[in-house]
KEKE-3310 file (N, C-alpha, C; in steps of 0.2 Angstrom, whole numbers, plus 5000, padded with zeros to 4 digits):
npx = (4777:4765:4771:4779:4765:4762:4773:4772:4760:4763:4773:4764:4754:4763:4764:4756:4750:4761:4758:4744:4749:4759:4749:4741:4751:4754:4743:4738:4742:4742:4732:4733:4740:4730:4719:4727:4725:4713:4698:4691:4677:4675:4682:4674:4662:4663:4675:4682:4684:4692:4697:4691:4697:4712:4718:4727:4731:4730:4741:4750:4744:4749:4762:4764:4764:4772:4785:4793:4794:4797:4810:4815:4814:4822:4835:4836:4836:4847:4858:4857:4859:4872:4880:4877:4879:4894:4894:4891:4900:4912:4909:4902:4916:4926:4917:4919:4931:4940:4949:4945:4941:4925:4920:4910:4900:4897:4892:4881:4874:4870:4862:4853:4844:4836:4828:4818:4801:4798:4789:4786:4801:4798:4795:4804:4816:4809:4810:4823:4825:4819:4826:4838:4834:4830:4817:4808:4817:4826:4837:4831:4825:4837:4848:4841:4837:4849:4853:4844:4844:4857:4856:4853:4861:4874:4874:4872:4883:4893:4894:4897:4910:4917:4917:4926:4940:4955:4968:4973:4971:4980:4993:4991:4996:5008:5016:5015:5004:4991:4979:4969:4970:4970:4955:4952:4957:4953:4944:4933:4930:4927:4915:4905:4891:4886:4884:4876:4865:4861:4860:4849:4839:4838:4837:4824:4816:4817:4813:4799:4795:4783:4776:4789:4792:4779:4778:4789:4791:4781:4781:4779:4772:4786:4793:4792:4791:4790:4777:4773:4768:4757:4749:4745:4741:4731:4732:4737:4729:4719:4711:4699:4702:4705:4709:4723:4728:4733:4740:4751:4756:4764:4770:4778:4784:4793:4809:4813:4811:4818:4832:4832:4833:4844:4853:4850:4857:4868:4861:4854:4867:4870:4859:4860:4872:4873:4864:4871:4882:4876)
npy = (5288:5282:5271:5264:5259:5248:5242:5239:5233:5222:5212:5209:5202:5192:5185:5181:5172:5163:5157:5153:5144:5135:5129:5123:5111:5108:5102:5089:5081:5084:5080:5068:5064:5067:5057:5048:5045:5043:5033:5022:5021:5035:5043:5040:5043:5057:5064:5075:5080:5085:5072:5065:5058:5053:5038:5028:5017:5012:5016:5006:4992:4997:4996:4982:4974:4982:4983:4972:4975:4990:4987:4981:4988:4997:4989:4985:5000:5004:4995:4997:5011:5012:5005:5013:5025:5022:5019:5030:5040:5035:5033:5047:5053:5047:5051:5064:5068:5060:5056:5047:5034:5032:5039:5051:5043:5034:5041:5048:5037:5033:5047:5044:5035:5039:5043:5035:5029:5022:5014:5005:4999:4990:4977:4970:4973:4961:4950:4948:4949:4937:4929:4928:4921:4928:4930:4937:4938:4949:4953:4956:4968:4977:4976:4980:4995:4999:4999:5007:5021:5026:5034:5047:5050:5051:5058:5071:5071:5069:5081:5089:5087:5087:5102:5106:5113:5112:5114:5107:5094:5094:5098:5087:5075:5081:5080:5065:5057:5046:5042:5036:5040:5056:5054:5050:5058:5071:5072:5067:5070:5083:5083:5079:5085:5083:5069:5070:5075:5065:5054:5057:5059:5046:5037:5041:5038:5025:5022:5025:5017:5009:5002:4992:4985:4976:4968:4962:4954:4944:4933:4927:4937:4940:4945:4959:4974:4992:5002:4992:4982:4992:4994:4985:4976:4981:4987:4978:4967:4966:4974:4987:4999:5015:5022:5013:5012:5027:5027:5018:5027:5034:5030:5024:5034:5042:5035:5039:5053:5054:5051:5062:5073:5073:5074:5085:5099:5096:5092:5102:5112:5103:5105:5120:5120:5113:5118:5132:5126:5121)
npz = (5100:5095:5090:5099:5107:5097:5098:5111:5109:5100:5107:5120:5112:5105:5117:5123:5113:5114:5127:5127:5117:5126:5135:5126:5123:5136:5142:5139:5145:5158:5159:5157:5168:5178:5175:5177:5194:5197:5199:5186:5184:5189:5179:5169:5170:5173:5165:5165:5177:5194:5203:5218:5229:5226:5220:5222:5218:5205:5201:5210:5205:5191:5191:5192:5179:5169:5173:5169:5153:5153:5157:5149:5136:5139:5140:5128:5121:5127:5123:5109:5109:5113:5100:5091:5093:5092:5079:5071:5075:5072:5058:5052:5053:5046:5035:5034:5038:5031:5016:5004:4992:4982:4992:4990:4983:4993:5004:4995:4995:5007:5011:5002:5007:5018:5010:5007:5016:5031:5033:5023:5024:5032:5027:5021:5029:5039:5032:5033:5045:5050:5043:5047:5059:5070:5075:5089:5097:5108:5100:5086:5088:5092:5080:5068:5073:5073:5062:5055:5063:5063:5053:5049:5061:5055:5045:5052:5060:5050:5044:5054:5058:5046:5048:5058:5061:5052:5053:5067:5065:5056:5062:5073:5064:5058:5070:5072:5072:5071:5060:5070:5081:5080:5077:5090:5101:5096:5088:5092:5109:5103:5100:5107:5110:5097:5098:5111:5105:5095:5101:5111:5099:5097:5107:5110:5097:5097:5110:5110:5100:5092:5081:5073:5085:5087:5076:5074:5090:5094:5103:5119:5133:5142:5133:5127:5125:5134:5124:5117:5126:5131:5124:5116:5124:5132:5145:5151:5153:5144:5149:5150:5158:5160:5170:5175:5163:5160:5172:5168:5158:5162:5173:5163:5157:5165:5163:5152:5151:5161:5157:5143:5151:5158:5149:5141:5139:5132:5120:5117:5116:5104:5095:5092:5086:5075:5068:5066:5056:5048)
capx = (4772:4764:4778:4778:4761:4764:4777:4771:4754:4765:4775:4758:4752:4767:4766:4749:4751:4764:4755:4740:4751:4761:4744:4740:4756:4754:4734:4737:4749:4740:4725:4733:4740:4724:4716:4729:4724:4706:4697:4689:4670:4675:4685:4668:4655:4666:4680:4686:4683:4696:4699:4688:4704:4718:4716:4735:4730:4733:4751:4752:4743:4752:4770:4766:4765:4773:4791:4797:4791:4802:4817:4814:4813:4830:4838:4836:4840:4856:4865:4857:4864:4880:4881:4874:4886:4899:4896:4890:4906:4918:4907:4904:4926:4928:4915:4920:4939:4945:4948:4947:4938:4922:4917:4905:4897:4895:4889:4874:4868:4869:4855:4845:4843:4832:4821:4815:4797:4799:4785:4791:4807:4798:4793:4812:4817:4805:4813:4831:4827:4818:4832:4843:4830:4829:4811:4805:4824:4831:4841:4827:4824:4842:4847:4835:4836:4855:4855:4840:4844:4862:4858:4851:4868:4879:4873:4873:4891:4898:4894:4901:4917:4919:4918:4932:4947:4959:4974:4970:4971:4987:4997:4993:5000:5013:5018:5014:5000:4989:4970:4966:4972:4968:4947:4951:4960:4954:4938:4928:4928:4923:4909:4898:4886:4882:4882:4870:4858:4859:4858:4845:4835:4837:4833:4816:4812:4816:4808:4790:4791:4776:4775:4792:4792:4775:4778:4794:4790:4775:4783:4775:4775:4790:4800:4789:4794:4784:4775:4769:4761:4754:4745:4743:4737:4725:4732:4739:4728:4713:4707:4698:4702:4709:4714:4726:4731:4736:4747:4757:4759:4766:4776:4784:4789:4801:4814:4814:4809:4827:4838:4832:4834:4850:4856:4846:4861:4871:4858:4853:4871:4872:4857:4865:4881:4871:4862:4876:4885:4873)
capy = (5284:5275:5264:5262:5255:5244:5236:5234:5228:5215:5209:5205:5195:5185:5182:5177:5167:5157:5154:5147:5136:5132:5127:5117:5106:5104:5100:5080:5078:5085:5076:5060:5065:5066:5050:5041:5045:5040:5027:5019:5024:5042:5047:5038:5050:5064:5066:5083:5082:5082:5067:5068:5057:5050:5033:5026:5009:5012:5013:5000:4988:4998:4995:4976:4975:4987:4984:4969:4978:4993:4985:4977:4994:5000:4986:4988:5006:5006:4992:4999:5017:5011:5004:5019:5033:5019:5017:5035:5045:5032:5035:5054:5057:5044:5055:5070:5070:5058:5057:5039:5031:5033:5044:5054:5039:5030:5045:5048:5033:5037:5052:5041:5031:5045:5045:5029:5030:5017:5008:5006:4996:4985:4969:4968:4970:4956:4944:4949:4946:4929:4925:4925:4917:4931:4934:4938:4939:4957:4956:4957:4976:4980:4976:4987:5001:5002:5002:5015:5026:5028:5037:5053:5053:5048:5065:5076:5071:5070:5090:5094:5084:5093:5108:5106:5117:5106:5115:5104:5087:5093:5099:5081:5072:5082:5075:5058:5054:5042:5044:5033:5045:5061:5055:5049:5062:5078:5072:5064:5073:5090:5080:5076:5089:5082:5063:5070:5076:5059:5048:5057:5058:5040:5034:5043:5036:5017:5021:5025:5012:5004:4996:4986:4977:4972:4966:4958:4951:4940:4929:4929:4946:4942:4950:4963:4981:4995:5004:4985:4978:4994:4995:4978:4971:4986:4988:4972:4961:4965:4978:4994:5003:5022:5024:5009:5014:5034:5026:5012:5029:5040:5026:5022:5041:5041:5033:5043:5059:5055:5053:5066:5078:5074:5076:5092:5104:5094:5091:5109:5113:5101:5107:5125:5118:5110:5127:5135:5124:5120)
capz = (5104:5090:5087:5103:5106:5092:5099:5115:5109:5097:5112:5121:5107:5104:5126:5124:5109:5116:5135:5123:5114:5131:5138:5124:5122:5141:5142:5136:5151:5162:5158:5160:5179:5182:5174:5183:5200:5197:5195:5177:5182:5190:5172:5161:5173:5174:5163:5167:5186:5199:5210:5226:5233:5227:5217:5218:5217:5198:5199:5211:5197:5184:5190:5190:5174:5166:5174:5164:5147:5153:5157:5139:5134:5143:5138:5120:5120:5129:5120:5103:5109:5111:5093:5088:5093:5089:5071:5070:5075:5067:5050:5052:5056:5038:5029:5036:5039:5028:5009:5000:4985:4982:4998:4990:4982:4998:5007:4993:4997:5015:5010:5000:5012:5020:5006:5010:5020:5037:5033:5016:5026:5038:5025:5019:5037:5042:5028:5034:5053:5049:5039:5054:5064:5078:5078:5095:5102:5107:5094:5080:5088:5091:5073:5065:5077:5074:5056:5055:5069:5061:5046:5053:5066:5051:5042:5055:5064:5045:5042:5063:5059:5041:5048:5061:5058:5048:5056:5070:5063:5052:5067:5075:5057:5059:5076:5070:5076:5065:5059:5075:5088:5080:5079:5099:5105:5095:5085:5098:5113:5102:5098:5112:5107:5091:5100:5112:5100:5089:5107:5113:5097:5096:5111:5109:5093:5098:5116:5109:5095:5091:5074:5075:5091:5087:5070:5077:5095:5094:5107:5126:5137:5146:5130:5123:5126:5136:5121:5115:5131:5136:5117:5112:5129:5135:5153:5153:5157:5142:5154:5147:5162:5157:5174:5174:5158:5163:5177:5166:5153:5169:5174:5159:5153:5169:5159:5145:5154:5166:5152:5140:5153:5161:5142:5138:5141:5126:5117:5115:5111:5098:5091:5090:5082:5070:5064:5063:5052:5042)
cpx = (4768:4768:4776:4773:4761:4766:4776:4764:4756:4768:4769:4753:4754:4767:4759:4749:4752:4761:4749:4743:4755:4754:4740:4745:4757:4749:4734:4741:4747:4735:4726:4735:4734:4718:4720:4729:4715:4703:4691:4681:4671:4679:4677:4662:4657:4673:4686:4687:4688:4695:4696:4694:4708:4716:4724:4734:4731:4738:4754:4752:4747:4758:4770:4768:4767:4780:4795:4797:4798:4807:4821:4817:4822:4834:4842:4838:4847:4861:4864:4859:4871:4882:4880:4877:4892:4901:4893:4896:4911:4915:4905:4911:4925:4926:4918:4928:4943:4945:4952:4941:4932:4914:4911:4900:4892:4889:4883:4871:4866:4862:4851:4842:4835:4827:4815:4811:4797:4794:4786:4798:4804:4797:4800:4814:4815:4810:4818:4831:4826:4822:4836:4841:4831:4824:4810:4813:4824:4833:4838:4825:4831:4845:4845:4835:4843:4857:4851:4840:4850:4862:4858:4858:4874:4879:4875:4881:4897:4897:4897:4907:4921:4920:4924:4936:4953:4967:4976:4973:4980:4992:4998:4998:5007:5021:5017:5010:4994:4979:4966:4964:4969:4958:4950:4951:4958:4945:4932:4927:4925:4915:4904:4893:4880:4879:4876:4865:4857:4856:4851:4837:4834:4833:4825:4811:4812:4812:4800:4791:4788:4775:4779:4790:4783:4775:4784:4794:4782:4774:4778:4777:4780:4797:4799:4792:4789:4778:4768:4763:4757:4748:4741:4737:4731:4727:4735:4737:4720:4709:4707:4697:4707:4713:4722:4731:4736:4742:4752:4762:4763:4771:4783:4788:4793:4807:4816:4814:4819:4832:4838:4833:4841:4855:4855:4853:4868:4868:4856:4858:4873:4868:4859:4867:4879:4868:4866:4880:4883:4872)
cpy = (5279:5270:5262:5256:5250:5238:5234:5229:5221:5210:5206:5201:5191:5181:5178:5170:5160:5154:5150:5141:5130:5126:5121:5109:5103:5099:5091:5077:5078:5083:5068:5059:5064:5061:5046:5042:5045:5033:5027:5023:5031:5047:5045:5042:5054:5067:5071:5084:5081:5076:5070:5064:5054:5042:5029:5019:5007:5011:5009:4992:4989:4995:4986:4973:4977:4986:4979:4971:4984:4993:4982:4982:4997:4996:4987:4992:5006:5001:4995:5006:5016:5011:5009:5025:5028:5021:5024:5039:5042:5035:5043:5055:5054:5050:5063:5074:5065:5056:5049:5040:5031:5035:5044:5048:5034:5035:5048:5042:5033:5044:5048:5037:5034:5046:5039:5028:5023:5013:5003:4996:4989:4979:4967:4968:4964:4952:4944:4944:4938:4925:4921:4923:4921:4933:4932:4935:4948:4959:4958:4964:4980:4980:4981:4992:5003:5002:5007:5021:5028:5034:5045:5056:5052:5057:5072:5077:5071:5079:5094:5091:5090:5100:5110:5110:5111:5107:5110:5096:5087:5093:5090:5076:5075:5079:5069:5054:5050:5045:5044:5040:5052:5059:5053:5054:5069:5079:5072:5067:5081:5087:5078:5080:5085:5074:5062:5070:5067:5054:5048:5056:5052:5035:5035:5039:5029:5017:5019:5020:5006:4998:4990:4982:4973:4967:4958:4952:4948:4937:4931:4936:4948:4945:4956:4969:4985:4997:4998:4983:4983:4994:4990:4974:4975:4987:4982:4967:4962:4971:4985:4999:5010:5026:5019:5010:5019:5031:5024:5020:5031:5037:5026:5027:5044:5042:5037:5051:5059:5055:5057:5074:5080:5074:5082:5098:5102:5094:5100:5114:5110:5102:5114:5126:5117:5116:5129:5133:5123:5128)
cpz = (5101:5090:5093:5107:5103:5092:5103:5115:5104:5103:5118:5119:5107:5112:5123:5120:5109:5125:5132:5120:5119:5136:5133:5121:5130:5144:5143:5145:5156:5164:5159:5165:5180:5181:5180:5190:5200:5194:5188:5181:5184:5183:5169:5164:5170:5173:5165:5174:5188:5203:5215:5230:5227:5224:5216:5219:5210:5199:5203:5206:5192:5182:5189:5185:5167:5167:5172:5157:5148:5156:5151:5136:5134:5141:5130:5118:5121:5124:5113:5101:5108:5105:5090:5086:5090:5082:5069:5070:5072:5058:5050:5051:5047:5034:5027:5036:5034:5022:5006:4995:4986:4990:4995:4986:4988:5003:5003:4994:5003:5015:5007:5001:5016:5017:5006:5016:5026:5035:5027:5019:5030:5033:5024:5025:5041:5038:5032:5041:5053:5046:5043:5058:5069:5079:5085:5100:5103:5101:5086:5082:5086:5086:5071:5066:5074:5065:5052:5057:5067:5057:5046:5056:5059:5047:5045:5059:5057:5045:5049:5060:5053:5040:5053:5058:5057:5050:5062:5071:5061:5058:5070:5069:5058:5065:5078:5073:5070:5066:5065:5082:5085:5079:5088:5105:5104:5093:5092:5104:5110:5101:5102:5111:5104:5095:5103:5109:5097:5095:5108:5107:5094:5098:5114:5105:5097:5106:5116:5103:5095:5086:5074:5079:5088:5079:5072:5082:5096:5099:5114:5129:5140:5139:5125:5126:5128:5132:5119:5119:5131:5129:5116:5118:5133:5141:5153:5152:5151:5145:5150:5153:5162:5163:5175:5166:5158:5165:5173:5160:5156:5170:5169:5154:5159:5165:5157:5147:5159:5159:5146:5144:5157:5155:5139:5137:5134:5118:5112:5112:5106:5092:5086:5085:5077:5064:5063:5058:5046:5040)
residu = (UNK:UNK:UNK:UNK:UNK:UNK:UNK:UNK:UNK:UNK:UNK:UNK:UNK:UNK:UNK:UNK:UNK:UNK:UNK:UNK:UNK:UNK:UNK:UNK:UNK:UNK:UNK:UNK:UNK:UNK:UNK:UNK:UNK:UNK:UNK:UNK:UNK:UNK:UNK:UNK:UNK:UNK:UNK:UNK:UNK:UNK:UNK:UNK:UNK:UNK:UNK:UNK:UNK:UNK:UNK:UNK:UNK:UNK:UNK:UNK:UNK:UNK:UNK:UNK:UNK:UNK:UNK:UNK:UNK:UNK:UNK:UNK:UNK:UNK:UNK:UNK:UNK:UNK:UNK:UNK:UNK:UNK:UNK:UNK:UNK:UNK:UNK:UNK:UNK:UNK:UNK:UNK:UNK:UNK:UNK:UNK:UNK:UNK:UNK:UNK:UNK:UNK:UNK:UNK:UNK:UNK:UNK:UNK:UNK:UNK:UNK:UNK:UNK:UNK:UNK:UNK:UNK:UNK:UNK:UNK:UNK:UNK:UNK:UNK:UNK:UNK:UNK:UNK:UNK:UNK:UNK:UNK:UNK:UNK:UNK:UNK:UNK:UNK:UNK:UNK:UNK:UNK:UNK:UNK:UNK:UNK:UNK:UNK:UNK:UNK:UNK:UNK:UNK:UNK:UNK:UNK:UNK:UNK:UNK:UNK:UNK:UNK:UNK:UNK:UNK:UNK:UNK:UNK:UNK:UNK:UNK:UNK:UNK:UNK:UNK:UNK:UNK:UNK:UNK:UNK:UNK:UNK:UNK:UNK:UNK:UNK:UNK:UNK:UNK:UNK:UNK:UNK:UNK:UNK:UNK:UNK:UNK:UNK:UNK:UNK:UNK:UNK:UNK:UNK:UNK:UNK:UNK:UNK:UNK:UNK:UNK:UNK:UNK:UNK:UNK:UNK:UNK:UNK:UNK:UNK:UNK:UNK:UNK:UNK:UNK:UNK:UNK:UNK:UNK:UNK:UNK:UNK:UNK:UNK:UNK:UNK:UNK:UNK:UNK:UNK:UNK:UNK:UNK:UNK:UNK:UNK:UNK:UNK:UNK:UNK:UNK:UNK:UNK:UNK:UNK:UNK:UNK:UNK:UNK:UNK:UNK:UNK:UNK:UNK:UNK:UNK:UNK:UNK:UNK:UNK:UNK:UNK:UNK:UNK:UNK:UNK:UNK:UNK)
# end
C-alpha cells in the first residue's frame, strides 16, 4: 500500500509539473493573442486585462505591412530548402555509402565546422557576399543559409545512410545498378524522415533570423524579411504600438506554424530514427 502511495503520489507530481511547465511554455503566446486584439493605450493601462471588445484594426494595419516582408520570408526559405535537402542527401549517401579518398578527412571538417560559434562567421560572410556584390539581393541570405544550414543535415543524414543495411545496396550492384540509381531508388525515399527533420529545422532557423538579414539587407523595405521589418522598423512605420506589433507576430507565425505542422508526423519520425542510431 506504501509503494503504492508512492507511486501514485510520484505520478501526481510529475502531472503537475508538467501542466505548470505546459502553462508556462504557453503563457507568451497567449499574452500575445491578447495584445493583438487591443489597443496600444488599453495594453499600457492594463496589461493583464481582457479586451472589453475586439480590436482587429491591428491585423488589418498589420497585414499591410507585413505581407511583402513575409513573402520575402517564404521566398527565401523555399528556394534555400531546396538547396538544402539537395546538397544534404547527395552529401550524407557519399559520406555514408560511399567509400573514396579522403572521406573521413572531409567529413571532420564537416564537424568542425560546428565548433564554429555564428556570430564568429558573419564578418567573413559579409567580406564573401560583398565580394560578389549581392548585398541587399536574395541571394546574400540564400547563400549563407545554404551553406550553414547544411552541416547539421549533412551529419545527421550521413549516420541514417550509414546505418542502412548494406544487403540492400549490394543486391542492387549486383543487378547493375549504378551509385546514381541505388541513392534514387533505395537511399532517398527511406530518407524522408531524416529530410523532414533537417527541412523543418531549417526553415525555422532561416525564418526567425534576425542578425543576418539585417547585417545583409540594408537596402529599402520592399526586400527585407519578416523578422527584419517587424524589429528594425517597430511596427512598421516607427510606431511603438504593442498592439500593432502582437498582430504583425500572429500574422507572421502562420507560415511557419503551417509548414512545421503539416511536417510534424515525419519530423517526429526522423527524430526517433535519429536516437536510435545514434
Amino acid at each position: 500500500m506504501k509503494k503504492r502511495r508512492m507511486s501514485g503520489l510520484g505520478v501526481f507530481l510529475s502531472r503537475g509539473l508538467l501542466a505548470v511547465l505546459l502553462v508556462l511554455c504557453f503563457l507568451p503566446i497567449m499574452i500575445m493573442l491578447n495584445m493583438s486584439v487591443k489597443q496600444h493605450v488599453m495594453i499600457a493601462n492594463d496589461f493583464w486585462g481582457l479586451p472589453r471588445s475586439f480590436y482587429w484594426t491591428n491585423y488589418m494595419k498589420a497585414w499591410k505591412f507585413i505581407l511583402r516582408p513575409i513573402m520575402n520570408s517564404i521566398l527565401v526559405c523555399g528556394i534555400s530548402l531546396v538547396l538544402i535537402l539537395i546538397v544534404v542527401s547527395l552529401s550524407g549517401f557519399a559520406f555514408g555509402k560511399m567509400d573514396f579518398k579522403g572521406r573521413r578527412v572531409l567529413y571532420m571538417l564537416v564537424l568542425a565546422v560546428m565548433m564554429i560559434p555564428y556570430t564568429l562567421q558573419i564578418i567573413p560572410t559579409y567580406n564573401i557576399v560583398s565580394g560578389m556584390h549581392l548585398l541587399n539581393t536574395y541571394w546574400a541570405l540564400i547563400i549563407p543559409y545554404v551553406s550553414g544550414q547544411q552541416i547539421f543535415g549533412i551529419i545527421l543524414a550521413e549516420s541514417f545512410y550509414r546505418e542502412l543495411p548494406v544487403d540492400m545496396f549490394e543486391a542492387a550492384r549486383i543487378d547493375g545498378a549504378g551509385e546514381g540509381y541505388s541513392f534514387l531508388h533505395i537511399a532517398l525515399p527511406l530518407s524522408k524522415p531524416i529530410l523532414a527533420t533537417v527541412g523543418i529545422t531549417s526553415v525555422v532557423a532561416m525564418y526567425n533570423d534576425y542578425i543576418w538579414p539585417t547585417v545583409a539587407m540594408t537596402g529599402g523595405d520592399e526586400i527585407k524579411t519578416f523578422c527584419q521589418i517587424v524589429f528594425n522598423n517597430a511596427a512598421g512605420k516607427g510606431s511603438n504600438d504593442m498592439g500593432l506589433l502582437a498582430a504583425a507576430f500572429v500574422i507572421g507565425t502562420v507560415p511557419l506554424l503551417i509548414a512545421v505542422s503539416s511536417c510534424m508526423k515525419y519530423y517526429v519520425q526522423g527524430m526517433i530514427v535519429g536516437a536510435v542510431k545514434g
